[in-house]
TIVOBA-924444 format. One record per residue (C-alpha): residue in one letter; x, y, z. Coordinates in nm, 2 decimals, padded with zeros to 4 digits. Layout:
% residues N
@r: a; east: X; north: Y; up: Z $
...
This chain:
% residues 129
@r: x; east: 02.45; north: -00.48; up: 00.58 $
@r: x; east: 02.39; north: -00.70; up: 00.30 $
@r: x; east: 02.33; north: -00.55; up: -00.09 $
@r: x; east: 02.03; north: -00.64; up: -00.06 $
@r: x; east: 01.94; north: -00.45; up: 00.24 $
@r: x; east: 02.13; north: -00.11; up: 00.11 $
@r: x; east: 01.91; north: -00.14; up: -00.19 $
@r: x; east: 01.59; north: -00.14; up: 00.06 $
@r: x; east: 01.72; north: 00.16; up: 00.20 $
@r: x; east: 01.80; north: 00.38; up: -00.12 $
@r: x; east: 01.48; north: 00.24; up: -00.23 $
@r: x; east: 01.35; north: 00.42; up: 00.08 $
@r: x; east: 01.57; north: 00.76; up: 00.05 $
@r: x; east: 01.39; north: 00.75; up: -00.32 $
@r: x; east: 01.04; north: 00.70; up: -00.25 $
@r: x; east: 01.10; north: 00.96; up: 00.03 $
@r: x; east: 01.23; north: 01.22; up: -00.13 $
@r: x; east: 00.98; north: 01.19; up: -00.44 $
@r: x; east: 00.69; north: 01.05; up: -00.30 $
@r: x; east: 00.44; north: 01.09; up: -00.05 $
@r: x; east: 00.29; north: 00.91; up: 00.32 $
@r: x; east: -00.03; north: 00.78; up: 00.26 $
@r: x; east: -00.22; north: 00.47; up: 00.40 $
@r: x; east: -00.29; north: 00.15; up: 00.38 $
@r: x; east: -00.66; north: 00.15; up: 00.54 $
@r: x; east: -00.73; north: -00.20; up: 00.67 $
@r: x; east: -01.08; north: -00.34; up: 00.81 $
@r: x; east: -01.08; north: -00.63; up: 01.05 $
@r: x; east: -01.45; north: -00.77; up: 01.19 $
@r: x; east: -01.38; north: -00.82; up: 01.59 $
@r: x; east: -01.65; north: -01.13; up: 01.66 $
@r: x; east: -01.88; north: -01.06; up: 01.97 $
@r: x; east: -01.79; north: -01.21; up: 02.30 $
@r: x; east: -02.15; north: -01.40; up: 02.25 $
@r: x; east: -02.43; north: -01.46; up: 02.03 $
@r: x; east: -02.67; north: -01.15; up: 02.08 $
@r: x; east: -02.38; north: -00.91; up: 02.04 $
@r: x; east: -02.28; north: -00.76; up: 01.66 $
@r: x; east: -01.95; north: -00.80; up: 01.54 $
@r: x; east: -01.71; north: -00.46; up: 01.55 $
@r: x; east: -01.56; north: -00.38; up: 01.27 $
@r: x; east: -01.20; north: -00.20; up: 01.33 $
@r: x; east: -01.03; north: 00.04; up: 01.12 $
@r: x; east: -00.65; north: 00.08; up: 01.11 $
@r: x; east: -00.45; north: 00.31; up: 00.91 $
@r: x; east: -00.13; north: 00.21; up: 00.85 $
@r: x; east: 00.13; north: 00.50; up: 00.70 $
@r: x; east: 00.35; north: 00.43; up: 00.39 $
@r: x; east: 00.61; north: 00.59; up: 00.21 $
@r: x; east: 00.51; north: 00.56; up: -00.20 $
@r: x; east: 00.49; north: 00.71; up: -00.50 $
@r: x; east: 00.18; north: 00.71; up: -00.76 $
@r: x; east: 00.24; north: 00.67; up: -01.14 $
@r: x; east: 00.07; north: 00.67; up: -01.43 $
@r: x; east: 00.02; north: 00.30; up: -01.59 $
@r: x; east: 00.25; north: 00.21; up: -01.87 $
@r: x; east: 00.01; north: 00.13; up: -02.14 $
@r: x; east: 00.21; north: -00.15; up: -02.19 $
@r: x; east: 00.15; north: -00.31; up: -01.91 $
@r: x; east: -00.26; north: -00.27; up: -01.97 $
@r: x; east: -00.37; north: -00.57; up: -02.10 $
@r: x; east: -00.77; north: -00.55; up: -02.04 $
@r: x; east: -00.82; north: -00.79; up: -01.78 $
@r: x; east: -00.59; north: -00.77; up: -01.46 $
@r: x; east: -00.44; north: -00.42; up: -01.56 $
@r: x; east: -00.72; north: -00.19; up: -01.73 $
@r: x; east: -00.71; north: 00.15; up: -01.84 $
@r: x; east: -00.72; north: 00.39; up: -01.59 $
@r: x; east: -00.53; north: 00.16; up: -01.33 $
@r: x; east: -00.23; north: 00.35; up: -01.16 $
@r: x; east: 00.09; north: 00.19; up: -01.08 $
@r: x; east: 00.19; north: 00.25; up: -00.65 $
@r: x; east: 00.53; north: 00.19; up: -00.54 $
@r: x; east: 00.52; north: 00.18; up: -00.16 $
@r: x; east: 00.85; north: 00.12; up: 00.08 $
@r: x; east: 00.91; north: -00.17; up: 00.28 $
@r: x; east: 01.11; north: 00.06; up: 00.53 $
@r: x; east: 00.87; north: 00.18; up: 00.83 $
@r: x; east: 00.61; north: -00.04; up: 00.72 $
@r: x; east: 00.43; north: -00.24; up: 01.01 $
@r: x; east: 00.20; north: -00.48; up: 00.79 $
@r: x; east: 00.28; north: -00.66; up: 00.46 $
@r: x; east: 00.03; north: -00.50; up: 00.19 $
@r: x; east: -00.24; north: -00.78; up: 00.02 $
@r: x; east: -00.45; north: -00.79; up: -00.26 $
@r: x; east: -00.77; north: -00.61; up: -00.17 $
@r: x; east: -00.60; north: -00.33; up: 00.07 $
@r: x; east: -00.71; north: 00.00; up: 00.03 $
@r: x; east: -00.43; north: 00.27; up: -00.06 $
@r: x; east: -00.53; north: 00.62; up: 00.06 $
@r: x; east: -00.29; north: 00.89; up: -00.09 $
@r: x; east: -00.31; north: 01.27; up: -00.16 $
@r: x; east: -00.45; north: 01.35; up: 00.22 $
@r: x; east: -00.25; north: 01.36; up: 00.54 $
@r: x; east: -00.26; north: 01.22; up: 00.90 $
@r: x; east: -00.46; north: 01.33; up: 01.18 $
@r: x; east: -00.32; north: 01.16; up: 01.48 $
@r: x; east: -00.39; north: 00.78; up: 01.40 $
@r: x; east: -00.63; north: 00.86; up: 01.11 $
@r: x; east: -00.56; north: 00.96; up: 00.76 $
@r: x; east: -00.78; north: 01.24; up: 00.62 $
@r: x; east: -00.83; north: 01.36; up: 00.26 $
@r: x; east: -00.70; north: 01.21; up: 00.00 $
@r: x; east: -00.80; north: 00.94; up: -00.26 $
@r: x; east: -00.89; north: 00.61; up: -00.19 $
@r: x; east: -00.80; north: 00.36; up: -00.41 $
@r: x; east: -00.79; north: -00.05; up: -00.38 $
@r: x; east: -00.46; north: -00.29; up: -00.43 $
@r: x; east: -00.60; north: -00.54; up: -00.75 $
@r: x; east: -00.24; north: -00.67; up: -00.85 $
@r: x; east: 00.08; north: -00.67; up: -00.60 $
@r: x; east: 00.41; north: -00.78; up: -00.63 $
@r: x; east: 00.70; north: -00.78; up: -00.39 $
@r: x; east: 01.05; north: -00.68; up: -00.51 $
@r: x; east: 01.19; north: -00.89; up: -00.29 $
@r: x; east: 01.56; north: -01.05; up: -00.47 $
@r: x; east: 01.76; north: -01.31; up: -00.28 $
@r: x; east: 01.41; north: -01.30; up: 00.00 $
@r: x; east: 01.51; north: -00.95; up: 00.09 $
@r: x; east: 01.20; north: -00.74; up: 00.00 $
@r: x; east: 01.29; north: -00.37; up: -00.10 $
@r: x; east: 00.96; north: -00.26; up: -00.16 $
@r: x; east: 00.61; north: -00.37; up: -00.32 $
@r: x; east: 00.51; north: -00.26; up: -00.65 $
@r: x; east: 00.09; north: -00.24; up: -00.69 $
@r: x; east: -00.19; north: -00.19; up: -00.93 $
@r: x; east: -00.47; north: 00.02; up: -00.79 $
@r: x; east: -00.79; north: 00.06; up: -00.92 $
@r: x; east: -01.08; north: 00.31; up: -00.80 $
């Protein structure tokens, strides 16, 4: 295993131990097989391991980080989908079977990917109610 990868997984062990499984909630529109059908719109929870901070009001500069913003630090590890912009983060509830219930729903406005020599370790986000 490289360095890399051993820091993905104590990144993991971390997030784990003080964090929390939450969601990413994702939306997809499923087109009709023809013209006089509606469009389906599909809802897919997808657990991750994170942890919620506050922001660091240095980082809150009034346009792409404002006041109130929280800072999410979600594992790679066990992840099925790479997070986007736009996502919703559900945290604070649980999973019922496929679903996650409860919680806070919040949206990704600012993500970045640890990710040294290409190896991600995990994604750092701003959400936003």
């Amino acid at each position: 295993m490289t360095f890399y990868g051993e820091m993905q997984g104590v990144a993991s062990e971390l997030l784990t131990e003080f964090g929390q499984t939450g969601a990413i909630r994702r939306t997809v529109i499923v087109p009709p097989a023809n013209n006089w059908d509606e469009a389906e719109e599909v809802i897919t929870d997808y657990p991750v391991t994170l942890a919620i901070l506050p922001m660091d009001e240095r980082r809150i500069d009034g346009t792409l980080i404002l006041s109130g913003d929280r800072q999410a630090l979600m594992s790679r590890q066990g992840l099925s989908i790479t997070p986007v912009v736009g996502d919703v983060l559900i945290f604070n509830g649980a999973f019922s079977g496929n679903s996650y219930t409860g919680g806070e729903a919040w949206t990704i406005k600012k993500l970045d990917t640890l990710a040294p020599a290409g190896v991600t370790v995990m994604f750092d986000a701003v959400v936003r109610r």
